[in-house]
N, C-alpha and C positions, 0 to 999 in steps of 0.2 A: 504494500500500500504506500503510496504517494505520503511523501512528507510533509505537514503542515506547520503552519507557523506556528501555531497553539499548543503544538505538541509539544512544546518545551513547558508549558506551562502545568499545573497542578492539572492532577485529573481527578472528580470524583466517582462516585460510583453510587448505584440504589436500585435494591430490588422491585418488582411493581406486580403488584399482586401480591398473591399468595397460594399457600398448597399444606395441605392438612399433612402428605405423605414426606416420611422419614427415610433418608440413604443413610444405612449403618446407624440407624438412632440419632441419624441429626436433621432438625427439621431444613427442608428447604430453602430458606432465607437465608437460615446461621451458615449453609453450608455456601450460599452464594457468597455472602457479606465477607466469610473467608478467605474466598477465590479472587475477588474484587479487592481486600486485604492485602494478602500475596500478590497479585498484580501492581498494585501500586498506583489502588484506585479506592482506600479506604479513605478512615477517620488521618487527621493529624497535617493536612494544611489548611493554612489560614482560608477561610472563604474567600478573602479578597482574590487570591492568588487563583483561585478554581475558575478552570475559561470551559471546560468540555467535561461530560458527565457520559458515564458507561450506563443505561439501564438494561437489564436482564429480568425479564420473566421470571418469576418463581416457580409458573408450573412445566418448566423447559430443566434439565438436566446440561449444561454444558461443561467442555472439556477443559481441562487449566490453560492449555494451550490459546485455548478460541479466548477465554477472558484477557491473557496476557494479551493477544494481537489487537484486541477491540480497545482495552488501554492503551497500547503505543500507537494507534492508526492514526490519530490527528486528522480524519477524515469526518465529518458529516454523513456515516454509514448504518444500512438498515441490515442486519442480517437477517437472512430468507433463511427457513428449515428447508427441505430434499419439498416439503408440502404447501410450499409458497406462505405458509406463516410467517410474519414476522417476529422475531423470537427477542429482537435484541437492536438497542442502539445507540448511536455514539452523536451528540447533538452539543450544540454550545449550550452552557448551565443557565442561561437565561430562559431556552425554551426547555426546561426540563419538565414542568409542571403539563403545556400543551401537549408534548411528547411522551410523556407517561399514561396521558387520559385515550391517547391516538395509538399506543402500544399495548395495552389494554381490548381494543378492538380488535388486537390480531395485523394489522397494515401498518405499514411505513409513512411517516407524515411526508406530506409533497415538498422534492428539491434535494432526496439523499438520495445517495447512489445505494443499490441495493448490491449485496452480496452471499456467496453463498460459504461454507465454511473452510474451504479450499481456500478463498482469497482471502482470508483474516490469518490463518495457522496452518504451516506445514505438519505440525505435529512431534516436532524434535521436542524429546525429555531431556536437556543438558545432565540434571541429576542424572538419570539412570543410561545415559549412551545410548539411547534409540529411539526409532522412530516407528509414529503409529498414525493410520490418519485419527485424525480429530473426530471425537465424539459427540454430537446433541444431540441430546433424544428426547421426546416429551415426556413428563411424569405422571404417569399411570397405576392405581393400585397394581392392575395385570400384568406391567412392565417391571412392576418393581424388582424381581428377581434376576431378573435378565438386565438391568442397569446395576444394580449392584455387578455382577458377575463382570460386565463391563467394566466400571469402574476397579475393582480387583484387577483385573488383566490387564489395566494400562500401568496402574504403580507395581506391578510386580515384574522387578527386573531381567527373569526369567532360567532360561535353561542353564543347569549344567552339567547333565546324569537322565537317565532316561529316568526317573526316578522323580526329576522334580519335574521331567518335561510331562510325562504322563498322570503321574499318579498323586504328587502332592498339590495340586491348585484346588482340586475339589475340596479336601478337607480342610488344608487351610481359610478355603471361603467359609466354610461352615464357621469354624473358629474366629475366625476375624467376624463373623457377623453375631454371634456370642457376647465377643467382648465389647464389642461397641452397644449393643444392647443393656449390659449391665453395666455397662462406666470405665471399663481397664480400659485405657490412654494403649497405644502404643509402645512409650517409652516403661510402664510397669510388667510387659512381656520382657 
């Protein structure tokens, strides 16, 4: 994506809507407000300083990757799902308010360029050495099994034994979807 002038500038970030359903026991929002966090489109600059705002859907599941690139685009951009939804968009913080009530409807407000997920993120994990394409998928009671398994299989680094290539991903989802239901973090494993 083309460089903008603003992109030097502070970016914020804000979910719009909402969604009752939990990935790994974290509600939707916290898990975007995270992603938006890590991208370096949270809390902690001055308002003055905020030229451009990231909005994401709550009831849309996106990749870390797709949040980082919608944070660094400096573009006025609408991202489209594979289903011509508008899922997600990058606008000056002045119109965040119109943009959020028009994002809500599902469409892109008129005068962004629309894109699809391909042109925001290649999909490179620097942390883990590889590459994956980029995931959004809508958030679904139905789906929710099949986006968890998703999301497990993009942070997990992967092969090296036929051992972990075959037979240990199944269980450890089970496990990892265990701990994050009763509250073990991570770093307490």
């Amino acid at each position: 994506m083309s460089a903008h002038p603003a992109a030097t500038a502070a970016v914020a970030g804000r979910v719009v809507g909402s969604s009752p359903l939990r990935i790994f026991g974290l509600p939707s929002g916290e898990r975007l407000h995270r992603q938006l966090a890590r991208a370096g489109a949270g809390a902690g600059a001055a308002a003055e300083a905020v030229a451009r705002i990231v909005l994401l859907r709550a009831d849309w599941v996106f990749d870390d990757a797709l949040v980082r690139g919608l944070v660094k685009s400096g573009d006025d951009v609408a991202l489209a799902a594979d289903n011509g939804e508008c899922v997600a968009l990058v606008v000056p913080v002045s119109r965040a308010d119109e943009a959020s009530r028009v994002l809500l409807e599902r469409r892109a407000p008129p005068g962004l360029r629309v894109v699809d997920a391909t042109d925001v993120a290649d999909g490179y994990n620097k942390t883990l050495r590889k590459r994956e394409v980029p995931y959004l998928m809508p958030l679904d009671a139905a789906g929710l099994p099949a986006i968890e398994r998703r999301i497990f299989s993009a942070v997990y680094k992967g092969v090296t034994d036929l051992v972990t290539i075959y037979f240990w991903p199944a269980p450890a989802l089970v496990v990892t979807r265990y701990c994050a239901r009763v509250g073990i973090t991570p770093n307490q494993v």
